[in-house]
N, C-alpha and C positions, 0 to 999 in steps of 0.2 A: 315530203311534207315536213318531216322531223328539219331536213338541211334549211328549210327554208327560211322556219323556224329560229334556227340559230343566226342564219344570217339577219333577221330583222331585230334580234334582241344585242346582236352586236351592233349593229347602224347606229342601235339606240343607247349603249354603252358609251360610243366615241361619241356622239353627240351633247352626253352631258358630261363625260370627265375632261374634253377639250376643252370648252369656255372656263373650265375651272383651273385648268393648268393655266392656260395664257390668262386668266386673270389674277393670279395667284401670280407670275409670273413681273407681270408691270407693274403689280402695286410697292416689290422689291425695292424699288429705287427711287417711293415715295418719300418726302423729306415732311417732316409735321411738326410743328413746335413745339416745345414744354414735352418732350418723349417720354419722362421719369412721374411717376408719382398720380398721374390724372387720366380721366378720359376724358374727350371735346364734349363740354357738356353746352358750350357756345356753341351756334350756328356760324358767324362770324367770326370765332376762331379759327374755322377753316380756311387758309389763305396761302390759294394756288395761284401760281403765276403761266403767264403762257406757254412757258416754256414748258409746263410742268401737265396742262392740259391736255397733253395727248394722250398721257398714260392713262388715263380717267377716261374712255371712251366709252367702256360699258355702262354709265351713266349720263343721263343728260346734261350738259354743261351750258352754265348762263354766262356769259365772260360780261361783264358788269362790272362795275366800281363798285356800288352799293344795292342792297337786297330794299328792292319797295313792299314796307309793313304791308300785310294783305287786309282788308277791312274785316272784322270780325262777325261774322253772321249767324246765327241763332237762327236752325229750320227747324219745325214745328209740323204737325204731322200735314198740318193745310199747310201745303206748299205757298200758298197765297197771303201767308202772314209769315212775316220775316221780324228780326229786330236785328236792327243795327248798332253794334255797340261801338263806344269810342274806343280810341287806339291804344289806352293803357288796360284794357279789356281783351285783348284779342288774344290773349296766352287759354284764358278761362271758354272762349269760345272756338276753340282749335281742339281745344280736352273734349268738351260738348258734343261739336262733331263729332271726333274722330270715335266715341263710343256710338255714336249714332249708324255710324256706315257700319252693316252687316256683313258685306262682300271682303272688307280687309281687314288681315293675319297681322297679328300686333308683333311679328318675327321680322316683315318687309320693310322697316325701317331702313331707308336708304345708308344714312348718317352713321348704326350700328352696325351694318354691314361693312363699311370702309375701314370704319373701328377696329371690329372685328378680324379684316383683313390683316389688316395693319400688327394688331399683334398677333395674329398668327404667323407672320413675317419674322416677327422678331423675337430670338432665340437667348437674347442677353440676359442678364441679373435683372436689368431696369423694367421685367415684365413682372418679376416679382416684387420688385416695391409698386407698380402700379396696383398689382393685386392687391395689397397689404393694403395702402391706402384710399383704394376705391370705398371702401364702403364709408367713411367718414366722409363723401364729400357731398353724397347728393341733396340735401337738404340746402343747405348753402348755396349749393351749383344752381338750383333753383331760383333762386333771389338772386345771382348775380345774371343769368341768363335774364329773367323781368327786367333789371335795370337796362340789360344793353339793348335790348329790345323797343324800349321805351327813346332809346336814343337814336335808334335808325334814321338815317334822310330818308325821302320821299321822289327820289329823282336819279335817271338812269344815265349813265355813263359809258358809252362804247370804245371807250381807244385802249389801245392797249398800256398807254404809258398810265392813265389814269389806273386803272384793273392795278398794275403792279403796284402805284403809291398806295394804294385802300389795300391791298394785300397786305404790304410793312405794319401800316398800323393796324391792323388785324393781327399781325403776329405779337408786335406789341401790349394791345390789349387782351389777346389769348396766355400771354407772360404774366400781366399784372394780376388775372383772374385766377390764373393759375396760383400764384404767390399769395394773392388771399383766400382761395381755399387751404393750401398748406397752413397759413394762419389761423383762421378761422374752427379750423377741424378739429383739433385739441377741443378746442373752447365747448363748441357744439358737443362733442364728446361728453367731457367732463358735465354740461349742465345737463343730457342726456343722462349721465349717472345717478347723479340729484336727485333728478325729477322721477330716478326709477326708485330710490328710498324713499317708501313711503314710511309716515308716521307710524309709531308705534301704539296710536286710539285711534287711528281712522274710520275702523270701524264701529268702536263708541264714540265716536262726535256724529256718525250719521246715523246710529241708533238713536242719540239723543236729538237730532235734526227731526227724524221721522214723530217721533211722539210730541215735539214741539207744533209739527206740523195738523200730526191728527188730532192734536188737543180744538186747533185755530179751527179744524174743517166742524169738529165736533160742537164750537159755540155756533154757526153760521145757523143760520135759519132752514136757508134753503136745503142743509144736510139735515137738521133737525125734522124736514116732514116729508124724510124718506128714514123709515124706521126701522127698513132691513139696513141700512148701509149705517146706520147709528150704532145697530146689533157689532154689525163687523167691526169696523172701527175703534169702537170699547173693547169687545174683545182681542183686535189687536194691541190696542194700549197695553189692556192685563200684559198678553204672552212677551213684549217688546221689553215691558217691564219688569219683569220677571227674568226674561234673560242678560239686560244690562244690569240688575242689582246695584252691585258697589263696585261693578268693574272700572277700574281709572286704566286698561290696557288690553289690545288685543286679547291677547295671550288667558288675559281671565275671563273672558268668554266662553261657553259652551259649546261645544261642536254642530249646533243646530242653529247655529244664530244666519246662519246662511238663507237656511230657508225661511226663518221667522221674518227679515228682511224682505227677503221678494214678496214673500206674504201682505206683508206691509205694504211694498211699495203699491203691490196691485189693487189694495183698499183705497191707499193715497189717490191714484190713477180715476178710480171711479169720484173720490170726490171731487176732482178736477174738471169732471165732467158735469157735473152737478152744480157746481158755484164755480163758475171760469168769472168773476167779477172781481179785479185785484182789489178795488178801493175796498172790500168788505173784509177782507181778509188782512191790508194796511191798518186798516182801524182796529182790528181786532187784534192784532198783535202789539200797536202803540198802547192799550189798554193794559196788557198781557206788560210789558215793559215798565210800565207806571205801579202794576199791581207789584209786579215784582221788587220794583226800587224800593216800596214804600215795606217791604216784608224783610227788606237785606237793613232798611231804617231800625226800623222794630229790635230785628235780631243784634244790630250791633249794640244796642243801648240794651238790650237782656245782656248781651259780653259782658258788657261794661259794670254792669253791677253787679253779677255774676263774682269775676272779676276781685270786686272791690270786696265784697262778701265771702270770698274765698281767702281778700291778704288777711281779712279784720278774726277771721276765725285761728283756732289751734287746731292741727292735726292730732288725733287721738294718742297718737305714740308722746309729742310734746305735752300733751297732759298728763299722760300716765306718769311719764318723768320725775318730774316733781315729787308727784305724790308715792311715789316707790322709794325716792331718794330722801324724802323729808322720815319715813319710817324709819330708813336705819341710822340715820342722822340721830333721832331719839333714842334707839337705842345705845349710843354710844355715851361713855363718861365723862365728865367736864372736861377731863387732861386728854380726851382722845376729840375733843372739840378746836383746841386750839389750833392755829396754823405759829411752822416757827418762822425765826427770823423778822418778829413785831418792830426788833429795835428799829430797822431801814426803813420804817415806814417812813418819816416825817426828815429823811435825810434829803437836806436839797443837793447832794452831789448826785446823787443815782436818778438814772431815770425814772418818771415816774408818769404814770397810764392813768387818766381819768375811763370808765365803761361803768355806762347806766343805765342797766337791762333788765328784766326780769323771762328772759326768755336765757336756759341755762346752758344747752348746747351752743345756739349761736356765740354767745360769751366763749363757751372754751374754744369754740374755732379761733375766735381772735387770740386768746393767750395762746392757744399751742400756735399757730401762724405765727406771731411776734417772738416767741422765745426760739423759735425753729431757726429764724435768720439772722440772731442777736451775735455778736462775736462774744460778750459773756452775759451771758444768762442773769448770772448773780446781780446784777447790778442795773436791772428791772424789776420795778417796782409794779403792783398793777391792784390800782383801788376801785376795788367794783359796789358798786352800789345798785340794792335792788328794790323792790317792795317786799311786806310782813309775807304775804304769801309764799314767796318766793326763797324767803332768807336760807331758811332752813336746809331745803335742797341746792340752792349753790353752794353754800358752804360745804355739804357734806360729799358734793361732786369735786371740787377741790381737795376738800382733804382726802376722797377714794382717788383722785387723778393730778396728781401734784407736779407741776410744770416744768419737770425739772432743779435748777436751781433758783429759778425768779421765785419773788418772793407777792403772796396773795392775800391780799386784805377784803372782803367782804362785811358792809354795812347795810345796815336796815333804814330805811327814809324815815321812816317813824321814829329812830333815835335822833332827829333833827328837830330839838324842840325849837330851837328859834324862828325854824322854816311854819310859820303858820297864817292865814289869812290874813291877819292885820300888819305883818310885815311886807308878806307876797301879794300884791292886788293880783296876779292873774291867779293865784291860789283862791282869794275871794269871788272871784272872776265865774273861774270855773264850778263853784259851787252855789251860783247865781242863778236864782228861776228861770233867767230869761234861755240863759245856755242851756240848763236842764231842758227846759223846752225846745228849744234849736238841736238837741240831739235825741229826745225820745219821742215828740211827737210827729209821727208817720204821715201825719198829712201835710206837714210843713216840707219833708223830705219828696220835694217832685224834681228836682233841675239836677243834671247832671253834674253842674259844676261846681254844686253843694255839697255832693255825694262822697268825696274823695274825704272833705273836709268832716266826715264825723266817721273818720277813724279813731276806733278806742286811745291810741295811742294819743291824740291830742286830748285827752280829758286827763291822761294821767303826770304827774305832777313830774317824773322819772324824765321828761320828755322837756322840762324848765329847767330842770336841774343844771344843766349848762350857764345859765347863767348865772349863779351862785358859787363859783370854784372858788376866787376868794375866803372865804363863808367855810368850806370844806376842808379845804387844804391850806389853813392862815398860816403854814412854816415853811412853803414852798415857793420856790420862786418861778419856775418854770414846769409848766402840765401839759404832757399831749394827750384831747381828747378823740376818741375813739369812739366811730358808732359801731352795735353791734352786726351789724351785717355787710361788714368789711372783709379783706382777707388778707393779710401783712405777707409781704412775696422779697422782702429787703429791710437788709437792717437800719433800724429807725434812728441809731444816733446820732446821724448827722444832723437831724433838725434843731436838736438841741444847743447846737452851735450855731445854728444860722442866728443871722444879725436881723433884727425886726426891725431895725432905724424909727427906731419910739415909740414903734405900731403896737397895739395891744394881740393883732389876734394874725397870726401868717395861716393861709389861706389858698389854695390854687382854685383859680381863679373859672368861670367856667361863659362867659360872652361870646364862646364861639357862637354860636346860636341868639339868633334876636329873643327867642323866649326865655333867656337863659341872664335878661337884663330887669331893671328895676321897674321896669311899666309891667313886667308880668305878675311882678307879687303884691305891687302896692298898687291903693289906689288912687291915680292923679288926677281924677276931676276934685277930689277935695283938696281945697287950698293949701290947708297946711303941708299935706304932702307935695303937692306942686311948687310950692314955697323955699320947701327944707332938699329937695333931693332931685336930681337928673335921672330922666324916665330911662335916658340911654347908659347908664352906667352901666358897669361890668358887676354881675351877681360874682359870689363865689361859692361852694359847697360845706356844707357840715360833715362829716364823718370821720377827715382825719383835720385835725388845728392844733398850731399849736398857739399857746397862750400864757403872755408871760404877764405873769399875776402881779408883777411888783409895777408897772406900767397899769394894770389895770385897777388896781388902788388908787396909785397918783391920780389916775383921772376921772374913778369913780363911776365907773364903769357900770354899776349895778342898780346907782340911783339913774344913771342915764335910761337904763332899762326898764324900772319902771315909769319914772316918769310918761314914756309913752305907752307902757300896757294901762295906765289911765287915761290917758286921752283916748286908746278902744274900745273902752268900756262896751262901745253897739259897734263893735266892728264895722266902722266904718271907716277906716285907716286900710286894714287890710282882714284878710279870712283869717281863720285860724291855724295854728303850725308855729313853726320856733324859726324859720328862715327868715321870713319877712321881717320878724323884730331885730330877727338877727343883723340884717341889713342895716337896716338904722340904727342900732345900737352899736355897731366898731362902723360906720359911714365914715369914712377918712381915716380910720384909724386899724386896719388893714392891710398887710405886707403879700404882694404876690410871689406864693410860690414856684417852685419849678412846676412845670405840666406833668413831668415823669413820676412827682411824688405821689399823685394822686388818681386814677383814672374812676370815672362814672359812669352809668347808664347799664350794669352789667344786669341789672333787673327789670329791666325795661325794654332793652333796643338790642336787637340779633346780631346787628351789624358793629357792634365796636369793633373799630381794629385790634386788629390779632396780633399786630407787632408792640402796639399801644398797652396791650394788656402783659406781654411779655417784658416790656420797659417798665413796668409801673412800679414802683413802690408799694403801693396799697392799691389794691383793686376794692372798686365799692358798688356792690347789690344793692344800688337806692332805685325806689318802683314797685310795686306791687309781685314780682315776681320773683319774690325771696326762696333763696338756693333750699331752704329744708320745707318748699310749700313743692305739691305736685305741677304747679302751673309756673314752675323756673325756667327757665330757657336752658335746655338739655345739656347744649354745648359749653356753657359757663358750670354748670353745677360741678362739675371734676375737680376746678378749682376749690373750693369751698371741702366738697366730702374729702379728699383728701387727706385733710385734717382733724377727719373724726374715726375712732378707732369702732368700727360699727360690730367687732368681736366681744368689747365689753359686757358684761352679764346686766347691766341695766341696760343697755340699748334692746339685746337680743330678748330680755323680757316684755318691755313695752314694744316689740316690735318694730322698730326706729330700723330698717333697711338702705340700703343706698341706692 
């Protein structure tokens, strides 16, 4: 029984390791195109010739030119309803099937069997780069298999010379297919990589999607008069809420945001079932975007005067200033008042600095800036002029911080007896009921583009002073004026040789920008202005000019200036500020300076160039966002504090930090 035994398990031994030698045995001397880097992921890449048909016996063999597309059929469990799909279809109806039939091993693949054969055949290096790069290819092999598929004829061919020509280009297009998967697979790769770095809020943007969403299910009606799924929903808002806070990234999220989520989605889920109506939910959310627009409206116009309300004020440290400074200023004796070196005041070989501030730090930034890059010191002059309040304390911050070798002149505006109303009309001007009114009464103050224009600074007279230097300085021939919220980065004496060719006022010039021209200051629906001036003219900037006083005598310069601060008596030339007169009064009479002397916007705009500011000569903070207010633009302030020594015993008492 035992031998018997033996004998039938050996029968059955040879019977299945012989089909497997001699098939293992013919497939040896298979020849297959593209051997390196691929598997036949084409059906018609496969391209046997006759000669080559016999080794191939253990499979059934069609000797044919071309493979006829099979019609794509769609069975359904009633055998008696079928659908017929068209022929760019039949890849999607083949999958369909083939998970349909219950009887066949997803192993039996004819195709992966030859394959298969094939490199167990082959023992070379070229098994290992197919390995390497097989897994790059099947997505791609995919879409190139639909297209050739799509191209198949429809009509059979029996001879053998036909079989061998559709063989060639078979091998051919098995070459080309090959070669753009080689290409293609990188690519595929690399955007696969991509696509696998995900964002680093992905999951607060679908935190914030989700409560976007419950908010829309929560206005709806139809979720409205189901009062348990209203319960849930609020209370997921809270937890959803609660767990994004102020998170702007993954990472600052709580360890429970996972389930807070699915929590969510599954309330989401029920409202969807509840209100499947999208028009209700469009409208509700177009409402939801209007509400919103009109709330970012709102908020930007509180900025804005926020904003303006923030330049117009002093930080507590700039007030204490003063008034700490002005103390021991009194305390000192007439001869510990003086500043030396009086003689050079009124010398026109020395440089000399017009600055007319009454804000006292800013001031000493520009002098220590200007004397830091001066080649001699000595021979820098710098005439600051402030108001009564202020006298006292810049003086006695000069003489505690003395510049070195420049030499420091401070005046009071109130020792300008000739400066007074009936010489100055905008001095008259300004103390006119109608302006009084235009800046203290609150209900006149509604428009934005009011707002800017009742900064204290234009009420105060320090702010005209500019055009008056004649008037100040009558033994000088050449002044460079200086605004206080400047930063000198280069020494300034080459202006003093620049040639103005007659001009009274040299100026860098600032028309890169259309707002930046004379239809933005003035106004030219009224005639006379339309009249006298090109809307498109090139503005220029105040903060650093220089002005040669003996040109602005000759031409009279100051009667020019009034004359049109009387014709604005009711601002209706232009708003108020000192640029727009300024315009008109040197109109022609204006020298452009180099660009590098002067750069602007450092109080305003994030983006100056960084090389631009490196080149400048004077960098200038004009803008509401002055370098000693907390609302400066972070990246510009360095420039600026650099130049104040914030170890001082008056800074560290009023608190003034950097």
């Amino acid at each position: 029984m035992v031998a018997t035994r033996n004998i039938v398990l050996s029968l059955l031994c040879i019977s299945v390791v012989a089909p497997i030698v001699l098939y293992t045995d013919r497939l040896s001397t298979f020849k297959y195109p593209s051997a390196e880097q691929e598997f036949i992921g084409d059906v018609t890449a496969l391209a046997v010739s006759a000669a080559d048909s016999g080794h191939l016996n253990l499979l059934p063999q069609e000797i044919s030119a071309v493979l006829k597309e099979p019609i794509g059929v769609v069975y359904t469990e009633e055998s008696s309803n079928r659908k017929i799909l068209p022929p760019g279809e039949h890849v999607s109806a083949r999958v369909l099937s083939a998970t349909n039939e219950e009887g066949r091993t997803k192993g039996e693949n004819p195709i992966k069997l030859v394959t298969d054969g094939i490199k167990q055949g082959n023992q070379s290096s070229n098994l290992e780069k197919a390995d390497i790069t097989g897994d790059t290819v099947n997505g791609e092999d995919a879409i190139d298999v639909d297209d050739n598929d799509g191209r198949l004829a429809k009509s059979f061919h029996t001879s053998d010379q036909a079989s061998e020509t559709m063989a060639t280009k078979q091998e051919q297009a098995s070459t080309k297919s090959s070669s753009k998967v080689e290409e293609k697979g990188p690519i595929l790769s690399e955007t696969n990589k991509h696509n696998d770095e995900t964002p680093c809020d992905a999951r607060v943007r679908q935190l914030k999607d989700q409560l976007i969403q419950a908010k829309v299910f929560l206005s709806l009606q139809a979720v409205k008069n189901n009062p348990h799924l209203t319960r849930e929903l609020r209370l997921r808002v809270k937890e959803v809420s609660r767990t994004l806070g102020d998170a702007s990234k993954d990472s600052d999220l709580p360890r429970n945001v996972n389930e807070r989520m699915k929590a969510m989605e599954q309330s989401l889920m029920k409202g969807r079932q509840i209100q499947n109506d999208c028009a209700s939910s469009v409208k509700k959310l177009r409402a939801m975007l209007h509400s919103t627009e009109e709330q970012l409206r709102v908020h930007k116009k509180q900025a804005l005067f926020l904003t303006q309300l923030t330049a117009k004020t002093l930080p507590k440290g700039l007030h204490c200033l003063p008034l700490r400074l002005t103390t021991e200023y009194y305390n000192l004796n007439t001869s510990q008042q003086q500043f030396p070196n009086q003689e050079k005041l009124e010398d026109p070989r020395l440089y000399h600095y017009a600055i007319f501030s009454d804000n006292i730090l800013a001031t000493a930034v520009v002098v220590n800036s200007t004397t830091a890059h001066a080649k001699d010191a000595s021979k820098h002059v710098f005439h600051i002029v402030t108001d009564r309040l202020n006298y006292a304390a810049m003086r006695m911050w000069f003489l505690a911080n003395p510049p070195g070798k420049a030499t420091i002149q401070v005046e009071n505006i109130e020792d300008f007896t000739w400066l007074n109303s009936s010489y100055s009309p905008v001095l008259k001007q300004l103390g006119s009921p109608s302006m009084i009114d235009y800046y203290f009464k609150t209900h006149r103050a509604t428009s934005d583009s009011n707002l800017k224009f009742r900064n204290p600074k234009y009420l105060s007279i320090l702010n005209h002073l500019r055009f008056y230097l004649p008037e100040i300085f009558p033994k000088l021939n050449k002044v460079l004026f200086l605004d206080d919220d400047i930063v000198v980065q280069k020494d300034l004496t080459g202006l003093w040789s620049t040639d103005l060719k007659g001009n009274v006022n040299g100026a860098v010039e600032t028309c890169g920008e259309s707002f930046h021209r004379f239809d933005r200051y003035l106004n030219f629906s009224n005639p006379l202005i339309k009249k006298n001036f090109d809307p498109h003219a090139c503005g220029w900037a105040y903060g650093m000019n220089v002005f040669d006083l003996v040109e602005w005598k000759r031409q009279n310069i100051t009667e020019v200036y009034h004359n049109w601060q009387k014709l604005n008596h009711d601002r209706q030339l232009w708003k108020l500020g000192t640029l727009p007169p300024g315009l008109i009064t040197f109109w022609k009479r204006t020298f452009p300076l180099n660009r590098s002397w002067h750069v602007l916007g450092l109080g305003y705009n994030p983006n100056v160039n960084q090389k631009d500011i490196e080149r400048a000569a004077v960098i200038h903070y004009n803008g509401n966002m002055k370098p000693w207010l907390e609302i400066s633009i972070p990246k510009f302030r360095g420039y600026w504090a650099k130049y104040v020594d914030f170890d001082l015993v008056y800074l560290r008492e009023c608190n003034i930090n950097p």
